[in-house]
N, C-alpha and C positions, 0 to 999 in steps of 0.2 A: 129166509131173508127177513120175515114179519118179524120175528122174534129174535133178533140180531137186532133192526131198528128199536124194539120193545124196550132191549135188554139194555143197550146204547142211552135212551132216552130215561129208563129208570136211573142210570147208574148219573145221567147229567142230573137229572131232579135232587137224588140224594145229595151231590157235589154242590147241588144249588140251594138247598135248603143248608146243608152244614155252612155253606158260606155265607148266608141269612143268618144263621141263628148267631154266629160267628163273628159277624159284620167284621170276616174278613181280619181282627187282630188291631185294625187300621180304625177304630170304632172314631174318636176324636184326632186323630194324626192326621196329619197331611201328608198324602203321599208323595212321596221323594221323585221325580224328574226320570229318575234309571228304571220306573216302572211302566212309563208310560206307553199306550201303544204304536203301533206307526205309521197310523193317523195324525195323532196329536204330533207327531216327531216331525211328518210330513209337515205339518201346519208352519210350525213353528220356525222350521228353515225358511220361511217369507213366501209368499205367494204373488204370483203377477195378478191371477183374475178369483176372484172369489172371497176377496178379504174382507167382504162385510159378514158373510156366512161364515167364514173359517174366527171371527171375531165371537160370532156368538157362541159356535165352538167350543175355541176355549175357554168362554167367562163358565158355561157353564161348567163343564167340565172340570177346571180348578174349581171351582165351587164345590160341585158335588164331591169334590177328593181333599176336602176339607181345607183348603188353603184359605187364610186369612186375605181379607180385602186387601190392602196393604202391598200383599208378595203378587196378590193377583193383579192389580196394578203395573206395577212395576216389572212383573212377567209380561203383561200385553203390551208394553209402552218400548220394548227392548227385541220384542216379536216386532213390533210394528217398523221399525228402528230395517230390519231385514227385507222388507217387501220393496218387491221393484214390478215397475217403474216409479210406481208412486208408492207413497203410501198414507193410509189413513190420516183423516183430520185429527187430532187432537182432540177438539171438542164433540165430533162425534164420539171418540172412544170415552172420554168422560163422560159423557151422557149414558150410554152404553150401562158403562161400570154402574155411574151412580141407582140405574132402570134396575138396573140386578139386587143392588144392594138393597133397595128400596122394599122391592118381591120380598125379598129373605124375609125382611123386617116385619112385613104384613102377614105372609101367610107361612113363616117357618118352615116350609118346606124350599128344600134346595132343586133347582129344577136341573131335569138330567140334560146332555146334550144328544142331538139327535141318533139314534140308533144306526148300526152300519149299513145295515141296508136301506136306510134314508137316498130315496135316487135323488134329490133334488139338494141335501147337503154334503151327502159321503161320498156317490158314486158318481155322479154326472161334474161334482167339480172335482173328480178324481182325487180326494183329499184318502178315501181307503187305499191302504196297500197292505193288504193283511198276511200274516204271518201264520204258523202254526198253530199256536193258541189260541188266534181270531175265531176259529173253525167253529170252537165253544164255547164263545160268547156272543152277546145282542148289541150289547153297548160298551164305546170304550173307556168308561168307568169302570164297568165289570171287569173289566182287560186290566186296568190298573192295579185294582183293588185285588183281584185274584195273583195277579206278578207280587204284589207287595204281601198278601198272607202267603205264598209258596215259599217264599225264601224268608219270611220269618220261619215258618215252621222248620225249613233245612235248615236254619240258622240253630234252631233248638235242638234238633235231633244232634248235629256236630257238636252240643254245647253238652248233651246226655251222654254220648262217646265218649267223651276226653273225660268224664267222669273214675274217678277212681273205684274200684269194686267195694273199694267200703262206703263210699258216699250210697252207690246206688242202694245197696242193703241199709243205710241210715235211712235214706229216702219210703223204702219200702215199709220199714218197720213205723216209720212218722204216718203213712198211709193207711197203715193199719190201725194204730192206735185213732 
C-alpha cells in the first residue's frame, strides 16, 4: 500500500514539475471559460449567500489565468448581474477590482485564489463540487491551467496524425540536421 501511495505521489510531482516548467503552454494566454473548474462554474451561475467570498474568488482567479482587467471586469459585472436575491453593490465590486488591480501593480505577483480545501471559502460555502480531475489538483487554477495544456497537447498530437508520411520524415530529418 506504502509504495502504491509512493509511486502515485512520484508520478503527481513529475506531472507537477513538467507542468511548472511548462507553465502549462498557457504561459501569457488567458484561459478560455471551457476550462474552468466547477467551482468557478458553480460561482458563476449567481449565488444567494456568499458573494463577497465567491467575488474574491473569482477576481483572483481570472487573474491568475491571465485575463486582462477589462474582460475581468466585465466577467464579474455580468456574474454579479446573476445573483439572487440581491446582488452586489457596484461600488463595492469596483473597489474590489481596483484593490486587485492596484496589488498587481506593487508587488507583480498575481495572487492565487483560495485552495479547495479552503473550509471557510470552498467548502463551508459549498462553492466546491469536484470532479474527477479535482482529485489531482490543490487549486482551481491548477484545474484550469492543466484542462487548458491537456487539450492543447491532444490538439497537437491530432495535428502530428493527419500528418502526411512525408511531412513527418521532413520533420525528422529537420530534427536531425
Amino acid at each position: 500500500m506504502i509504495k502504491h501511495k509512493d509511486n502515485i505521489r512520484k508520478t503527481f510531482e513529475k506531472e507537477k514539475s513538467e507542468i511548472t516548467s511548462q507553465n502549462l503552454n498557457v504561459d501569457n494566454t488567458a484561459v478560455p471559460e471551457e476550462f474552468f473548474p466547477p467551482c468557478i462554474k458553480k460561482i458563476n451561475a449567481g449565488l444567494e449567500d456568499g458573494k463577497k467570498r465567491g467575488l474574491l474568488v473569482l477576481i483572483n482567479f481570472l487573474s491568475s489565468c491571465n485575463w486582462e482587467y477589462e474582460k475581468i471586469e466585465d466577467y464579474i459585472m455580468k456574474w454579479n448581474e446573476k445573483n439572487k436575491p440581491d446582488k452586489l453593490r457596484e461600488t463595492y465590486i469596483r473597489g474590489q477590482l481596483r484593490y486587485q488591480k492596484q496589488q498587481l501593480g506593487i508587488t507583480k505577483e498575481k495572487m492565487m485564489p483560495p485552495n479547495c480545501d479552503n473550509k471557510a471559502y470552498m467548502i463551508d460555502t459549498q462553492f466546491c463540487n469536484p470532479d474527477g480531475l479535482c482529485k489531482s489538483i490543490k487549486n482551481p487554477v491548477q484545474y484550469a491551467k492543466k484542462r487548458a495544456w491537456m487539450a492543447n497537447n491532444v490538439d497537437n498530437k491530432i495535428k502530428s496524425r493527419k500528418k502526411k508520411p512525408e511531412e513527418k520524415i521532413a520533420n525528422l530529418e529537420k530534427k536531425r540536421v
